[in-house]
N, C-alpha and C positions, 0 to 999 in steps of 0.2 A: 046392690050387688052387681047388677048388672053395669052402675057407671064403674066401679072398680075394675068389673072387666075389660071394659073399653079404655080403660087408663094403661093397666095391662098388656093389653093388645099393641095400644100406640106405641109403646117403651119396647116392646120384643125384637124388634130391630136393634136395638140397643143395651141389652143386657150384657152380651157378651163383652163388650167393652166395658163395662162397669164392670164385672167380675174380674176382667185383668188387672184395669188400673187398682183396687181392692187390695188384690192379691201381691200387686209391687212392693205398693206402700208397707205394707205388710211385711212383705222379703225384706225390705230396704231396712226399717227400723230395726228386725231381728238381727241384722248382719252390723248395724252401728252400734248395737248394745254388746255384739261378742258374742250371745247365749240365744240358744231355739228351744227353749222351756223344755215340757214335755217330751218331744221326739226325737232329746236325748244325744244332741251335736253337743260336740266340745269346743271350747275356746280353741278357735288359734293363734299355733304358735313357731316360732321362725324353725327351718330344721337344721339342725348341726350335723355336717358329716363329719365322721372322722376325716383327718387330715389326710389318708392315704385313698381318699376318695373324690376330695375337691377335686374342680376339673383343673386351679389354677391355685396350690396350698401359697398360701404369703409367705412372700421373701422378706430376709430380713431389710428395714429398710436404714439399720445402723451400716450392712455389708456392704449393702448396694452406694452408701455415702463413699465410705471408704475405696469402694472398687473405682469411682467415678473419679474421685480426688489424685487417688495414686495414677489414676490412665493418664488423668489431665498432665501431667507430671512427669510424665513416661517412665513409670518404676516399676515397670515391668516385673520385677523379680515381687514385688510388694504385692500387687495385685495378685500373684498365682497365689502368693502365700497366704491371704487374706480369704481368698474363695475357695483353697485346698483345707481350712481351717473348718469353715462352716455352711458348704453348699449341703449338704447331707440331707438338712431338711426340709430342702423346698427345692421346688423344681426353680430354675436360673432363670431369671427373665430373658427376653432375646436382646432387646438392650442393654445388658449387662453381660449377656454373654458374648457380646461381640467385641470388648475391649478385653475379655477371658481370652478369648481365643490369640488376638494379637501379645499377650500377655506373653503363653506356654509357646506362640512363633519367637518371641526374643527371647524365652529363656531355659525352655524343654520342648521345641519341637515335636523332639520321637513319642512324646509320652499323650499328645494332645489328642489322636483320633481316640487312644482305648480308653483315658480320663475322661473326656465328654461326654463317649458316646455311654460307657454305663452311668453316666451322672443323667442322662436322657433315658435310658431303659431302665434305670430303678425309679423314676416319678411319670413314667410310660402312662398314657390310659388309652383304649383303644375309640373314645373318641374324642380324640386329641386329632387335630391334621398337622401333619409334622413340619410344613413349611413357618409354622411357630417357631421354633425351635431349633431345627436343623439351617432353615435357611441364613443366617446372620454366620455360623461359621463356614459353613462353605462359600459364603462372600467374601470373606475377611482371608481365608485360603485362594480362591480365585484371582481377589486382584491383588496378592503375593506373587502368583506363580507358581503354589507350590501344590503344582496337580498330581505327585505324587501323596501326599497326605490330604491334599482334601479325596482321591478315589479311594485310599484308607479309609477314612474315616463314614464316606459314604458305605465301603462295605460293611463297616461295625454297626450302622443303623439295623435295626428291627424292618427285614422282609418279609416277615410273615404274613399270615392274609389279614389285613386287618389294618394294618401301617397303611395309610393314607397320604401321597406323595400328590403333588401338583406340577402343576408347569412350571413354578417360579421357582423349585429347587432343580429339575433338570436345566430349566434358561439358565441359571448359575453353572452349572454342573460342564456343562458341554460350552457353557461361555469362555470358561476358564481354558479347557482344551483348547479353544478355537486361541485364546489370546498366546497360550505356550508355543503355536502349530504345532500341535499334536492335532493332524488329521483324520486319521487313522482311531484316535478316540472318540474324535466327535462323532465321524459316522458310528462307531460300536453302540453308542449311546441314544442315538437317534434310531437304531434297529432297535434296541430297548424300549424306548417311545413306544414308537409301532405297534410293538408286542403286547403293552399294556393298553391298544388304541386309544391310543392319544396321539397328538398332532401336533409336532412342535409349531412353538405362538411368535405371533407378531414378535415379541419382545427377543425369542431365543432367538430367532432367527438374526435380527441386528445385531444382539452379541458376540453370533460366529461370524458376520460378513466383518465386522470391529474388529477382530480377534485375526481374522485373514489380513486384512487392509493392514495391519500393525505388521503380520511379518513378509509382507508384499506378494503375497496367493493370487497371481492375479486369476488363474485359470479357475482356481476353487470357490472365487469369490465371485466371477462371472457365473459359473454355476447356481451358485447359492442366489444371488440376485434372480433369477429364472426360477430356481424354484420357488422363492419368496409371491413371486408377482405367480404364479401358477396356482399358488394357494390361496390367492384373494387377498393378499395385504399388500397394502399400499408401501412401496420402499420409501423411508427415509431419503430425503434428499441430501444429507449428508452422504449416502451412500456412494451416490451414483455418481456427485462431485468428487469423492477421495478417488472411488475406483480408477476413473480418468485419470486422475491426478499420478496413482500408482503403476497406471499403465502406459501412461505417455513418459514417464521416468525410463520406462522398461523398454520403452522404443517399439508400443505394440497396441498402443491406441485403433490403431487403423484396424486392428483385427477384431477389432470387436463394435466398432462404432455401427457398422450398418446393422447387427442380429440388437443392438441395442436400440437402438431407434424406430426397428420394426416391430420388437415384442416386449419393450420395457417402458416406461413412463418418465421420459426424458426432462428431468428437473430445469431451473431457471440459471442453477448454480453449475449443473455438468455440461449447461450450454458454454458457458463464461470459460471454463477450464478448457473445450475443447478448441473454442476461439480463439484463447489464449497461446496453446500449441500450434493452431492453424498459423495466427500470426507471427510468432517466432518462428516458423520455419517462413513463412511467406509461402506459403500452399493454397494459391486460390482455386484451384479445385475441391480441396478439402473445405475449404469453406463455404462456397458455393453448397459443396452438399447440404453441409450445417444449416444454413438458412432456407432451405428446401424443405430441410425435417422439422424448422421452427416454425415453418410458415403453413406446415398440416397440422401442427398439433396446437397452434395458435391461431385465433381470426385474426392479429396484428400482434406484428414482432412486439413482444414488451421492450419498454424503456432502456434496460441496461443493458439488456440484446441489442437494441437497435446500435447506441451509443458504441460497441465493438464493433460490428459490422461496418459501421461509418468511417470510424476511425481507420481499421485494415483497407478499406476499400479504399479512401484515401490516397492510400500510395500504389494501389494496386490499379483498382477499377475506376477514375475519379466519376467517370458518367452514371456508378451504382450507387457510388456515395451521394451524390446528389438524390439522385430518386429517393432514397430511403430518406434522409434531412427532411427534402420535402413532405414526404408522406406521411413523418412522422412528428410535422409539427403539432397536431391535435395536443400532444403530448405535454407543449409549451416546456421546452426545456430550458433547461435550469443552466442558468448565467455563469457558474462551474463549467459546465458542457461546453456552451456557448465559448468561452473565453478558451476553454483548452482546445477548440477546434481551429481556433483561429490561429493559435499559437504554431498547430501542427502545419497549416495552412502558409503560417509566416516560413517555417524550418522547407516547404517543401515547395512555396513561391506559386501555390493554387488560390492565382486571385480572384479566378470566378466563382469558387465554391466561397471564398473567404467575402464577396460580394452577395451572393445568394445569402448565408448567415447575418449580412448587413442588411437585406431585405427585410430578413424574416425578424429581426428585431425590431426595429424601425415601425416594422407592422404591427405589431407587438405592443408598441412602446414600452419597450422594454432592455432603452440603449442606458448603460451604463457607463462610468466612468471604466471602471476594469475592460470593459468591451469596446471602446474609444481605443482604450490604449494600446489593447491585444490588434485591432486593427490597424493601427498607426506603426506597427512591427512590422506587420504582413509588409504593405507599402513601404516601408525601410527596409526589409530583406532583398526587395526585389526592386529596389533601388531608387524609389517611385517616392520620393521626398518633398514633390511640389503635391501629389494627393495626399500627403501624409499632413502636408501644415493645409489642407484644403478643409480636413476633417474639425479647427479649431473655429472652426465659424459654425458647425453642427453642432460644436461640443456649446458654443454659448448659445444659441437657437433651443435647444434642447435647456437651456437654464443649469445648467453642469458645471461647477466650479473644479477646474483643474488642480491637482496637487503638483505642491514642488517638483516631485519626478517627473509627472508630464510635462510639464512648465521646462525644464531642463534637456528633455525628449525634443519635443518644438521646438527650442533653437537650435541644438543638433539642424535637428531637418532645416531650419530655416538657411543655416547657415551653408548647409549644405547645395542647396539651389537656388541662392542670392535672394531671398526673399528680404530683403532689407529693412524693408517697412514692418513686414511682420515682427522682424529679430529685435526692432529698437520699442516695439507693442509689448514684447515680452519680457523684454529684459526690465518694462518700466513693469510690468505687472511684477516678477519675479522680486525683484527691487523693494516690493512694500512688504512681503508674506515674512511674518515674525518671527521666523527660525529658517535662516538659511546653512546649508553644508556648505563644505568647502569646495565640492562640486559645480553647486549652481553658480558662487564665484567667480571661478574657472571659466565656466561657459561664458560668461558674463563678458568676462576679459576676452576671451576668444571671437564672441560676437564685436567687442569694440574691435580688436584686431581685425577681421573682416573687411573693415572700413577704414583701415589703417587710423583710427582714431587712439593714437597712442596717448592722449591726456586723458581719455577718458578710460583708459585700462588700466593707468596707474590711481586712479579716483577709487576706481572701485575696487584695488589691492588696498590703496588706504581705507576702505569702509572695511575690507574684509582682515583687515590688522589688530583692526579697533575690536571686533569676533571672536577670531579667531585665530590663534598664531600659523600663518602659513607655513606649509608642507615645502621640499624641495619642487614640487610639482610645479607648485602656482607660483613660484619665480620662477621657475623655465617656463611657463605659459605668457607669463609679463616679457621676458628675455623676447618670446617666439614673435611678439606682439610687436616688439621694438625692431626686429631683425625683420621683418616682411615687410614693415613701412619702410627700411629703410636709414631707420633714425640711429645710428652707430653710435653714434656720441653717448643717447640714454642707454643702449645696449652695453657701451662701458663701463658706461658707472653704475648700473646694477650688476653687471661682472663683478667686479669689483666691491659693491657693498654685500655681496654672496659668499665671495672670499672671505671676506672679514666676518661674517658669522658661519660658516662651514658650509653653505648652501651650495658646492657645487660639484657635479659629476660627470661624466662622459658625454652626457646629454645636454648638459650645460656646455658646454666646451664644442659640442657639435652643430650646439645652435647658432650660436657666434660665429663657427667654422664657415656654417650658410651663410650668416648675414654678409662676411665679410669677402666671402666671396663674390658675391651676387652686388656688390658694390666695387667688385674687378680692386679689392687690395688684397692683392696676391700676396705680397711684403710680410702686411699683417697677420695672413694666414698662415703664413709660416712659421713666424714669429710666435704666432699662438702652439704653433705646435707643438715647441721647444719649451714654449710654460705648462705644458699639460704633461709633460715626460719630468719637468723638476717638480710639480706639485704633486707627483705620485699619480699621476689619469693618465697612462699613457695612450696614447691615438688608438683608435678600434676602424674595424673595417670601414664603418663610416667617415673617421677622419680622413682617413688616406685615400676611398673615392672620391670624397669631395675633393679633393686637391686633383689628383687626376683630373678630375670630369672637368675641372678648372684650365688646368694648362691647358687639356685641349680642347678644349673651346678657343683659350688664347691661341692655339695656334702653334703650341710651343711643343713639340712631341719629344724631343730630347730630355725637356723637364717633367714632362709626363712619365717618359721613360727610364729615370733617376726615382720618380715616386713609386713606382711599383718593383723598384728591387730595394727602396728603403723599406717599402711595408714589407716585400718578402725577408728581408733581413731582420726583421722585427716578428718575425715570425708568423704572421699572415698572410692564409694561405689566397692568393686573388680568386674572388669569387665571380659569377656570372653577373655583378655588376660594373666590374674591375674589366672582365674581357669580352663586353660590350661595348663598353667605353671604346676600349682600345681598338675594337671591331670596326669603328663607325669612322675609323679614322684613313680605312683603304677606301671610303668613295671616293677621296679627291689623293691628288698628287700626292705621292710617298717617298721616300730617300730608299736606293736599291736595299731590300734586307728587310723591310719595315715589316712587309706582310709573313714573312719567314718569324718573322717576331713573333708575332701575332699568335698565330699558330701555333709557334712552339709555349705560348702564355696558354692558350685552349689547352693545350694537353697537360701541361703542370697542373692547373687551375682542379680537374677531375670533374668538373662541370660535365653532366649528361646532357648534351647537346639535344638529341632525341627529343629529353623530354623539357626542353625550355624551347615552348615554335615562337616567340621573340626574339632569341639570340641564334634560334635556329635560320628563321629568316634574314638576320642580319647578317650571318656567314654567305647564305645561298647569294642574296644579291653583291656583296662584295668576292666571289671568290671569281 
């Protein structure tokens, strides 16, 4: 007995937990068999409500096929008929009643707010929350426009105490107003709010500033953005970018930029738009402020700020554009950037900044071909053509294979500041690459020209035959090639074999006009001018200066003075090349009457003296 008790005793800590677990087990089998014996529980069993009691009675889902197929379809007239037919005994789904509602807009409007709304108050239950239901046609109304039948139809809703409304049917409700401008309803509705405390939400609030910005509110929308940020939500940065947007339209930015920047949370994208008007108008005070208020609400201008800033300063401030480039290389920008800075740099002849960017690539390694070439511009804008062919000894240093357009660029430049050696480097390299234009050709020929190496310009017209069928261009370039050496005879008989396939024009005729000048056959040139009036080209301004510039040079002003009343008889009017010409001919000895000529040739001619100081200074020292 006594060891019993002491078995007893040890366990008594532990009874209670055997009794529970006991008693689970117990529960647990009762309740998988269905039945609790004795004390007389029943089986359960699922409960049916009557259908006018579900919280959600089943739609048909034959209707609902139907209503979906006909919407896809837009048969409108089918759809009301199909849901006028059999809504009766089910409450409408919300997606299904939102292609109902677009339905009775194309085909019974008037009838839409009192049809729904008793189709909604005959399967009412009061705990139902009504943005179920009611929200999808006040959308479907809203982004129509048509706020008079959606505030109908809101009146026909159940306001009783009990009807259960949200923020997502007023955010529609007063979205819609805001989107009509109807101001004057939005606030009615927002004292409504209030009344029921509530608080219009994040979401309604973007609907009316949307609904503003659409019909250009700019004062109502500055308002609203204030009180948006007063209530603790953070504005949409669409916001603050349209706002701008519709305010700088309105010529009224300025009034609003500083209450916004000291109490509104100035986006990445309303910075861009306001830059963007700073720079069009060229207001570097206005931008100046801009980057004052990026530079408080920012530890470092971001990226595509910076990248605007750079670019206005540029032509404004160049010593700010630099600072910021610099400052903002951590950034490592992007060879887009890079290359359109330089582009800007070429258009505006800033070659220390366009040096600095050379730096900072370099440093970088991160010199591209695009940025070779963007810089080979700069130095060609600003007329700098011995650093421009300097950069192709970087480009191969750098292991950088040039394309044909560079390749075409370079002799350009070479030819341009006698780089000789370079141009005949180039033309061998241009000469192998497997697909050349008609361009490179050209250059080709015009680099042999250069060097008066006329066999080798016709060489490479013959490679460029055997190609491509030459243009009228590149026989006047061959023509050009002939005429600056010198060589008349081949300048003939490509005249000539040009004639005979159609290849010539004004330009042709004027090139020859040089050549044959510039080898003092006067004869000739005359001769030619009387072939260019029966082949249909008759002489242009250009033919009839040169002849002038000719005689007098020769010395012969009588004949000079025959050529400028045949060109005015021909109906060309002497331009400031014509009474230059003729200007330069009072330094020396004159026949009584010459300079009287002269002068009365200025005053026909209509030439703005003023504004030509070459032909201005050639009057002052002859008068």
């Amino acid at each position: 007995m006594a060891h019993v008790l002491t078995i007893s005793g040890d366990m008594f800590p532990h009874w209670t937990e055997i009794v529970f677990t006991v008693f689970f087990l117990l529960g647990f089998l009762l309740l998988r068999t269905g039945r609790l014996g004795k004390f007389g529980a029943v089986k359960s069993k699922k409960i049916n409500y009557p259908i006018a009691q579900k919280p959600f009675p089943d739609f048909s889902e034959k209707l609902r096929t139907k209503i979906e197929e006909e919407a896809t379809a837009e048969n409108w007239l089918n759809v009301l008929k199909a849901w006028r037919k059999e809504h009766d005994d089910a409450l409408t789904p919300k997606d299904v009643l939102r292609p109902v509602a677009r339905a009775f807009l194309e085909v019974d409007p008037d009838a839409l707010a009192k049809e729904i709304a008793s189709h909604l108050k005959r399967h009412w239950q009061p705990q139902w929350h009504w943005k179920a239901v009611a929200l999808p046609v006040l959308d479907v109304l809203a982004r129509a426009g048509e706020t008079s039948l959606m505030e109908e139809f809101w009146q026909k809703l159940p306001h009783e105490k009990g009807a259960k409304y949200s923020h997502r049917l007023y955010d529609v409700l007063i979205g819609g107003f805001a989107s009509a401008g109807q101001v004057d309803k939005v606030k009615h509705y927002e004292g409504v709010i209030r009344r029921q405390r509530l608080r219009l939400s994040a979401r309604g609030f973007s609907l009316v500033i949307k609904g503003y910005l659409k019909n250009r509110f700019v004062d109502e929308v500055f308002e609203k953005l204030l009180e948006m940020r007063k209530s603790g939500y953070e504005i949409p940065s669409f916001a603050m970018a349209q706002f701008f947007r519709v305010s700088s339209e309105a010529g009224r930015s300025e009034e609003f930029v500083d209450d916004a920047m000291e109490n509104l949370e100035m986006s990445i994208e309303a910075y861009m738009v306001l830059l963007d008007e700073g720079g069009r108008a060229g207001n570097l005070a206005f931008v100046e402020k801009v980057e004052k208020s990026v530079r408080t609400a920012y530890t470092a201008v971001p990226p595509p700020l910076a990248e605007e800033f750079i670019k206005f300063y540029m032509t404004r401030c160049q010593e700010k554009a630099i600072a910021m480039f610099k400052a903002g290389q951590r950034y490592e920008w992007s060879e887009m950037f890079v290359v359109r800075l330089l582009a800007r740099c070429a258009k505006n002849k800033f070659l220390i900044f366009a040096e600095e960017i050379m730096m900072y690539a370099q440093k970088s390694n991160a010199m591209t071909l695009s940025i070779y070439s963007a810089l080979m511009k700069v130095y060609a804008f600003s007329g700098l053509y011995e650093r421009a062919c300097d950069l192709y000894e970087d480009i191969q240093k750098d292991g950088i294979e040039p394309d044909s357009i560079m390749y075409g660029c370079l002799m350009k430049f070479a030819m341009e500041c006698g780089r000789t050696s370079l141009l005949n480097d180039l033309a061998a390299k241009v000469s192998q690459l497997s697909q050349l234009d008609i361009q490179h050709y050209m250059t080709m020929i015009r680099a042999a020209g250069s060097e008066h190496r006329v066999d080798r310009a016709f060489a490479i017209f013959e490679q460029l035959k055997k190609t491509i069928s030459p243009d009228i261009a590149a026989y006047n370039s061959l023509l050009d090639v002939c005429c600056r050496a010198g060589d008349m005879t081949k300048a003939k008989e490509l005249t000539e074999e040009m004639r005979q396939i159609g290849m010539v024009d004004s330009i042709t005729y004027n090139t020859l006009f040089k050549g044959l000048l510039d080898v003092g056959d006067m004869k000739a040139a005359r001769r030619l001018q009387q072939e260019m009036t029966e082949a249909g080209v008759p002489p242009n301004d250009v033919s009839h200066n040169c002849l002038i510039n000719a005689a007098v040079k020769a010395g012969n002003l009588s004949e000079a003075w025959e050529l400028v009343h045949a060109m005015e008889s021909h109906g060309i009017a002497p331009d400031r090349y014509t009474v230059s010409t003729m200007m330069k001919t009072l330094r020396k000895d004159t026949p009584p009457g010459h300079a009287q000529k002269c002068f009365d040739l200025l005053g026909r001619s209509g030439v703005e003296l003023c504004q030509d100081e070459i032909l201005l200074n050639i009057v002052l020292e002859t008068s």
